[in-house]
Every structure is written in structure tokens, then in C-alpha cells.
C-alpha positions, -999 to 999 in steps of 0.1 A, spaced: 588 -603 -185 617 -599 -158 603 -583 -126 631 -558 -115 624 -551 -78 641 -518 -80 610 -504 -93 586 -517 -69 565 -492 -49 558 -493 -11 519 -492 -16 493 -498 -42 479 -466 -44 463 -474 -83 426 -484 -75 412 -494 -108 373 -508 -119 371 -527 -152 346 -514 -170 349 -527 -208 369 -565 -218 383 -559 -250 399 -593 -255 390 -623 -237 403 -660 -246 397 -685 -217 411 -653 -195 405 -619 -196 439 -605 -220 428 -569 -228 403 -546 -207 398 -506 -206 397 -502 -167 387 -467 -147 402 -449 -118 383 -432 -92 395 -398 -108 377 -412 -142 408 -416 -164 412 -448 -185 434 -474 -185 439 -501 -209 456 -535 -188 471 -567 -207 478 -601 -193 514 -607 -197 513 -650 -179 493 -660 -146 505 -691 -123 482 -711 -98 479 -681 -78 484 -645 -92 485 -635 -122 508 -606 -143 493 -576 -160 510 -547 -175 491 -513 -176 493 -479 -188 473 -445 -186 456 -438 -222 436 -409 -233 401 -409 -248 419 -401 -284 443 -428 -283 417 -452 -267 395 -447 -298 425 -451 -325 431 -483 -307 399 -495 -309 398 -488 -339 428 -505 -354 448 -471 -363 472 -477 -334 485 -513 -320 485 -524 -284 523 -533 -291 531 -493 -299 504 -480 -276 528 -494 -247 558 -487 -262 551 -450 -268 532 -445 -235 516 -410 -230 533 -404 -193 559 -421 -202 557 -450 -179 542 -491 -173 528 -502 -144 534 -538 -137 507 -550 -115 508 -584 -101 470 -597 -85 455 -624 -65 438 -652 -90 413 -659 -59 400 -630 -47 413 -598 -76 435 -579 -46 465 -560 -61 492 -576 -44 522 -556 -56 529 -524 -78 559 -517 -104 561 -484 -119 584 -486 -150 601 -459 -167 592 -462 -205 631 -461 -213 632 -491 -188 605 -508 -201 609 -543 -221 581 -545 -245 562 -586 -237 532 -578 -265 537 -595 -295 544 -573 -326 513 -588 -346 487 -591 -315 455 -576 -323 417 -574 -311 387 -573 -329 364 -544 -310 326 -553 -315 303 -534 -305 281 -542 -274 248 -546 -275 246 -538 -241 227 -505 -227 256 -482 -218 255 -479 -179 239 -442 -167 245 -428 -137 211 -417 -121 224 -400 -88 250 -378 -113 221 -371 -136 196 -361 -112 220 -338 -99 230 -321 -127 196 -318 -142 185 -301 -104 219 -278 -103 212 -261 -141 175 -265 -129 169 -273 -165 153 -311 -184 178 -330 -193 177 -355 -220 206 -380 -227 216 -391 -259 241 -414 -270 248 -429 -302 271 -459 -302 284 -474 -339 315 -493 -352 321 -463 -378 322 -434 -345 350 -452 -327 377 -427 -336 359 -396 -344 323 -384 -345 307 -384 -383 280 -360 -401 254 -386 -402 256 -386 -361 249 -351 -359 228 -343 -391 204 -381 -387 204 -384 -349 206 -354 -333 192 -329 -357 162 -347 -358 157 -353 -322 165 -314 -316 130 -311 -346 108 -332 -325 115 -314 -297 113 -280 -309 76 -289 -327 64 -304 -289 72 -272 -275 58 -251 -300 92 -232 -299 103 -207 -327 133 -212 -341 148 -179 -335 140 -184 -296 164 -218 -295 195 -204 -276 169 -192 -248 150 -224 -244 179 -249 -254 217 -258 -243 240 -293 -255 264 -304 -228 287 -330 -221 294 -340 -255 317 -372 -256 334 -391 -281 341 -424 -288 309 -425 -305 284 -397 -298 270 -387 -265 253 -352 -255 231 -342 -236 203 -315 -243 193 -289 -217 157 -274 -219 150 -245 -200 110 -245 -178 90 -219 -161 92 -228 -121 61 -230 -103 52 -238 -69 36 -272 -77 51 -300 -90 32 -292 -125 58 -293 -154 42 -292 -185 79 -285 -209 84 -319 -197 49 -338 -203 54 -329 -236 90 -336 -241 93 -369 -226 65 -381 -253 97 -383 -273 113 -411 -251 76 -426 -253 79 -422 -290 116 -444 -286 96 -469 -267 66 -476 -291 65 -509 -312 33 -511 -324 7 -489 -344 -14 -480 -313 17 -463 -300 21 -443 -328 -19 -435 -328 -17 -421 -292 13 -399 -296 -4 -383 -331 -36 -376 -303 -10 -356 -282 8 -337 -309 -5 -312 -332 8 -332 -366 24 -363 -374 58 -342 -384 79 -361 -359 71 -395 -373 91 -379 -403 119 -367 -381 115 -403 -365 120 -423 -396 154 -403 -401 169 -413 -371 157 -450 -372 168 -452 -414 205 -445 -395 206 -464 -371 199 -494 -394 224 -479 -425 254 -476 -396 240 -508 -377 240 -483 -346 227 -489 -311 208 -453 -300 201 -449 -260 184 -419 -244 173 -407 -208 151 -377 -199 148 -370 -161 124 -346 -144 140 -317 -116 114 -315 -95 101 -355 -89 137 -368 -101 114 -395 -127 138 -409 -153 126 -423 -185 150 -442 -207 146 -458 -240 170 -479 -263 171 -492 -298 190 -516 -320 191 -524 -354 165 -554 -349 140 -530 -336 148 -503 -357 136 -524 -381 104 -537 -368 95 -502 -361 102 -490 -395 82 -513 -411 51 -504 -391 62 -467 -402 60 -476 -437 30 -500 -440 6 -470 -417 20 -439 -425 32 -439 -462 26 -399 -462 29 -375 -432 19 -342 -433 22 -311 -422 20 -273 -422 44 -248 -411 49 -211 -411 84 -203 -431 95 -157 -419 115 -150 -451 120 -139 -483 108 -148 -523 136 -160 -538 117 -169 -574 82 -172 -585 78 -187 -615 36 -191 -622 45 -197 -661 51 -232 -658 27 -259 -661 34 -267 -623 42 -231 -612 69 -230 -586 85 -211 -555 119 -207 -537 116 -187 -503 147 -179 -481 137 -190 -446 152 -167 -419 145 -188 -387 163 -219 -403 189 -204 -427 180 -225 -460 162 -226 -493 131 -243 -496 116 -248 -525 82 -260 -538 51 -257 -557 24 -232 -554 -12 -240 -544 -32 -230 -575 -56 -207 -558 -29 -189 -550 -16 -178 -587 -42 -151 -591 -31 -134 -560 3 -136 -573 -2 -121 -606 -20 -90 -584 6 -88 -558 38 -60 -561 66 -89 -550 96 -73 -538 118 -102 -549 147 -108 -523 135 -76 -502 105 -79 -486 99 -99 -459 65 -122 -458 55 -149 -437 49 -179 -454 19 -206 -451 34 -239 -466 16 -276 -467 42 -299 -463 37 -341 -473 66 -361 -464 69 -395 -483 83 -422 -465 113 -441 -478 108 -482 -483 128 -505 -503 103 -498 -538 106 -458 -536 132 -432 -522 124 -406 -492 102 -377 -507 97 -343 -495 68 -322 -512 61 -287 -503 29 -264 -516 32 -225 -510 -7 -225 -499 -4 -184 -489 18 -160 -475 12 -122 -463 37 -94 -459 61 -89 -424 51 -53 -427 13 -58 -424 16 -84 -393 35 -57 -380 13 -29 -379 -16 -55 -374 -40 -41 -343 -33 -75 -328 2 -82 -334 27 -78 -300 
């Protein structure tokens, strides 16, 4: 590439880190780099001599930076359809890394040196994506809130985030947390917030509101950081203390979700919980290897997990004519169907009872068995209406609030 001098600047005011080598033969040829301001850069190794070598950057946005990486967009017409329009050239000592001298091309200017055909494979790394404590701390002491970090990183979320993400990871997460804190569903917005969401693969990060005290005492967060303990275990005795501390075995259920994805989507799954008051910071990461070994330990001691839940909502059938007589209720707090059989001590009750079909609100008593998925038998949800007694009589109950 000809250096034109007429488009050299006085200084070198760009100050960029690498942070990510996307193509590296004997020499580094592609990396993502960072300014101090946070916005990306991708630089490419036009030649090098004995001393210094040549590198062409430009400024790329997250959205871009993910349809490169993901094939949808070549380097070649990422340069030549730059998003401000312009190239820095940026010439650097092969000793020591100084930026020696600074070009700033105008795109119309701009002689394109990348190959038509050039292209990079983007692998995933293993590697656990880098947090910034200091930054976390902070923000978790500013919203005075728990903050847990999540991120989600898989070949298949490079360019946008999919279903299985939210409804596999993060949904089930959001369960165990909600069943540690015994909180009601309808109470979620009060008690919960998601944050800095970022792409390019998922990352959020959940907010849960505590009561402040004068001591050091948090009790929201003993309980919730049993769920990075939970990411952390990798043998049966792990999984036997957590079931002491919890009032079921439903988040070994909500567990086996999450881990079932990572291993379908070959996904790496990090996560971070830090404490306001004493600034503690748990973290946790998995991979497909352990995934593995951890599911196998779920399905060889826990074949069946159960438990029992209260469902505020309405009959949507009975139906005690059939040889297994059945139920569908409409469940207000989560906004779905679930349907089931019904406990048979419960039928003669039913026959007595004036149901209100679809009117009447009752709170539900169901017994809930979850059946693990291996590689002989599919994932399994069984539910058993074992009572349920009208909205109308909790409410005018001596006791109720």
C-alpha cells in the first residue's frame, strides 16, 4: 500500500488495547482492539520490515463486528464501506508496540490492500471472559442492589441473540432464583431488574433488590449466591448440601435445562454475583466438558425431582370421566396452561364442589415430578392436582392479610 504523506497527522492521538486476535499466522493479521472510550476497532497487517510494521484500521460497531465474525460480511467490504467513512494507517515499532506514525484516510482516498477472498475462521475461546471487579462493585453499591452477571458465549449468538439463550439460560436461572427467595411471581418487577444486556452472544445482568440493615447481615444474598455454588458443584455431595439449604430439589430441574443447552449449542456459560456491603465476588464458569460430567451425575442420582407448588388461577377443564381423570388450570402469576392429572382423593370433592369453570378463582395445590432427560428417555414433566380451595374463602379467611 502507497503511504501518501499528505494524510499524515501531527500526533497519534488513537490509543488502542487489543483485546481479542482474530487471525494469527506466524504474526498477529486480524485483532478487534479497544479505545479508552470503549469503541471497537478491527486492525489488519498490511507487510512489516525488520523494524515496524503496517497496519490498517477502522472504527466498527458491535453489529457489524458480529456479522463479521460471523462470515455475513468480509474484512475486504468491511474496509471498503467503512462506517465513518475513513482508514487509519498506523505504522508501529516491531520492538517495543509504540505507534510511530498516524494516517487518517478518506474512504474515497482509500486503496483497498485486503485480498478479495481473505477470510478468518472465528472460534470460540475457551477462555473466561475478563470482568471488571472495581466497575462491578461499583455498580452493584450505586443501584444498592445484588448483582449477578451472566453471560452466555456460543458460535450460533455471534450475530444476534437466539430463543434458546433466553428461554434455556436465563429463564431458568431467573426460576432458581425466584424459588431461593421464596418470591411470588406477581411481586418480580419489585424485587428484580435485567441490565446491561450485550450482544455478541448474550450478557445481562440481574438486579435483586435487599432490605438494608445496619449489620453486615444479608440474607437475599446467602441464599442467592447458592446458585453460583450450585455452578460450581461437580460431585454428588455438592448437590446433597444445596438440597439441605433449599426447600426442594426444583432447581436441579431448572439446572439440568441450562446445562442440556450449553452442551446442544456447545456454549461456554460464565456468571459473577457480588455482595454491596463486603464487595465478596463469587464467579463460576462452565464448558461443554463439564457440562457433561455434571449432567451425568444429574442423571445417574436424581432420575426424578420433585416438587410442590401453589398455581392462583382459574379451571380451565375437569374431566373425572376418564380412566386417568384430568385438569387444565389457567395460572395467573405465570400466564400459561398447565395441565395434569388429578390426585384420586380428590375426585369425590370434585363431583360435590359448584366449579365455576373459567370464573372463579381458586388457589391450586399441585405435586409436581420432573423426569430427567438421558440418552434412553426424553425430559418428562408430570403434574397431580392434589387440592385446591377457592380465592374467595382465603379471602375472607380470619387469618388472611
Amino acid at each position: 500500500m502507497k503511504i501518501d504523506n499528505n494524510f499524515k497527522l501531527n500526533f497519534n492521538f488513537l490509543e488502542l488495547e487489543v483485546i481479542e486476535m482474530l487471525d494469527f499466522k506466524d504474526y498477529p493479521i486480524l485483532t478487534l482492539e479497544k479505545n479508552k472510550l470503549g469503541h471497537y476497532y478491527v486492525s489488519y497487517l498490511v507487510d512489516y520490515l525488520e523494524n515496524f510494521e503496517n497496519r490498517i484500521a477502522i472504527a466498527i460497531s458491535p453489529e457489524r463486528l458480529a456479522n463479521l465474525k460471523s462470515g455475513e460480511l468480509s474484512l475486504h467490504d468491511a474496509f471498503q464501506r467503512a462506517e465513518d467513512n475513513s482508514i487509519y494507517f498506523l505504522r508501529y515499532d516491531m520492538i517495543n508496540g509504540t505507534l510511530l506514525e498516524t494516517y487518517l484516510y478518506p474512504l474515497q482516498d482509500f486503496i483497498n490492500p485486503i485480498p478479495l477472498d481473505y477470510r478468518f475462521q472465528y472460534l470460540i475461546s475457551e477462555r473466561k471472559p475478563e470482568l471488571d471487579k472495581k466497575e462491578f462493585i461499583a455498580t452493584s453499591k450505586k443501584k444498592e442492589r445484588i448483582l449477578l452477571d451472566l453471560y452466555v458465549k456460543s458460535q450460533s449468538l455471534i450475530n444476534n441473540i437466539k430463543p434458546w439463550a433466553i428461554y434455556k439460560i436465563l429463564n431458568p436461572v431467573v426460576e432458581i432464583i425466584k424459588k431461593s427467595l421464596g418470591i411470588d411471581a406477581r411481586l418480580l418487577d419489585k424485587h428484580f431488574a435485567f441490565s446491561n444486556l450485550r450482544q455478541s452472544s448474550l450478557g445481562i445482568s440481574i438486579e435483586i433488590d435487599y432490605e438494608k440493615s445496619l449489620f453486615l447481615d444479608l440474607p437475599e444474598y446467602d441464599k442467592t449466591n447458592k446458585i453460583i455454588d450450585l455452578f460450581n458443584a461437580i460431585k454428588k455431595e455438592d448437590f446433597d448440601e444445596l438440597i439441605k439449604f433449599s426447600k426442594d430439589q426444583s432447581f436441579i430441574h431448572s439446572y439440568s435445562i441450562i446445562l442440556n443447552n450449553i452442551i446442544k449449542n456447545n456454549a461456554i456459560f460464565t456468571a459473577a454475583m457480588v455482595n454491596p456491603l463486603t464487595n465478596e465476588i463469587k464467579e463460576s464458569m462452565i464448558n461443554i466438558e463439564k457440562a457433561k460430567s455434571v449432567k451425568k451425575i444429574i442423571n445417574e442420582n436424581y432420575d426424578e425431582i420433585i416438587d410442590d407448588i401453589q398455581i392462583e388461577g382459574y379451571f380451565l377443564e375437569i374431566n373425572i370421566n376418564k380412566k386417568e381423570p384430568s385438569f387444565s388450570v389457567y395460572s395467573q402469576d405465570e400466564e400459561y396452561i398447565i395441565k395434569g392429572k388429578i390426585d384420586i382423593n380428590l375426585i369425590e370433592k370434585l363431583t360435590h364442589d359448584k366449579i365455576n369453570i373459567g370464573k372463579d378463582q381458586y388457589l391450586f395445590d399441585v405435586h409436581v415430578i420432573y423426569v430427567t432427560e438421558t440418552k434412553y428417555k426424553k425430559y418428562e414433566t408430570k403434574r397431580f392436582l392434589m387440592n385446591y380451595l377457592p380465592k374467595s374463602n382465603i379471602n375472607t379467611s380470619p387469618n388472611s392479610v
